[in-house]
N, C-alpha and C positions, 0 to 999 in steps of 0.2 A: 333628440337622440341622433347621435351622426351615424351615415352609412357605411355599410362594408368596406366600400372604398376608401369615403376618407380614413377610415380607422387602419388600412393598409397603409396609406401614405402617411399619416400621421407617426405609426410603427416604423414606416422606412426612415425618417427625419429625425426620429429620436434615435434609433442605431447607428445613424450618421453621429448623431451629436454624443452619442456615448462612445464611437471608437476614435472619436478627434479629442475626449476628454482623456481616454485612456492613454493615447500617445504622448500627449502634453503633460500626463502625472505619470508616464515611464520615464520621458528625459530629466524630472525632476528627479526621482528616484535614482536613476543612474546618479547623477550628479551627484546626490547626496553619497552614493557609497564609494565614490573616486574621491570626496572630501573627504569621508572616515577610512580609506585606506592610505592617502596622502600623510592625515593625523598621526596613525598609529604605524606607517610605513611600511605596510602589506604590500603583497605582491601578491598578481593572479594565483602562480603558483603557491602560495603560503594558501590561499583558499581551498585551493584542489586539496592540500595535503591534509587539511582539517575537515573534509567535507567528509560525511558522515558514510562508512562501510555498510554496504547491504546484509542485512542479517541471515545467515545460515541459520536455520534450526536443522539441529539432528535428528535423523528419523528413529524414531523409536527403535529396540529390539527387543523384537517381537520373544515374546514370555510363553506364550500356550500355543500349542497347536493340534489341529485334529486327525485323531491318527486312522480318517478314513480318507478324508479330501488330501490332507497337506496343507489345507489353509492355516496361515497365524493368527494371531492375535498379540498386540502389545499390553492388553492391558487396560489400553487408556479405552476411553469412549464409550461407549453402546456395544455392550459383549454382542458376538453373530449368535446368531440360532444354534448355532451348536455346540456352544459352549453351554454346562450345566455345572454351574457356581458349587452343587452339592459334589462334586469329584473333577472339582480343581485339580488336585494330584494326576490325575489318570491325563491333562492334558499340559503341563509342566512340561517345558524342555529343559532336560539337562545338559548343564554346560561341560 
């Protein structure tokens, strides 16, 4: 069984040889995508433009509210405590 130590040094030697692996299959990969932008005559900019918009989600509007606090509710989720499903109506906002 090897020691604490060698199994440090051991662990240092193979992190060496995994970020010297990584470097050498980054420039490959680079490479490869400055051939298939060459191929198909991309431009940086042509990437930027197709690169994928961060999604908005809309917030809910809120459906029920209680008409002691003023808290809402949309609806969605785990009703609060004070909403009582039996007189829905009585916490309906109308529009």
């Amino acid at each position: 069984m090897q020691t604490y130590r060698e199994l440090l040094a051991a662990r240092d030697r193979l992190e060496r040889d995994i970020e010297r692996a990584r470097e050498e299959e980054i420039g490959l990969v680079i490479a490869s995508i400055w051939q298939q932008m060459d191929e198909y005559g991309l431009t940086v900019e042509d990437l930027q433009r197709y690169r994928s918009k961060p999604l908005h989600r809309r917030r809910a509007v809120p459906k029920y509210r209680d008409p002691r606090s003023g808290a809402t509710w949309s609806g969605r989720g785990r009703p609060p405590s004070w909403f009582d499903p039996r007189a829905e109506r009585d916490f309906l906002i109308l529009k």
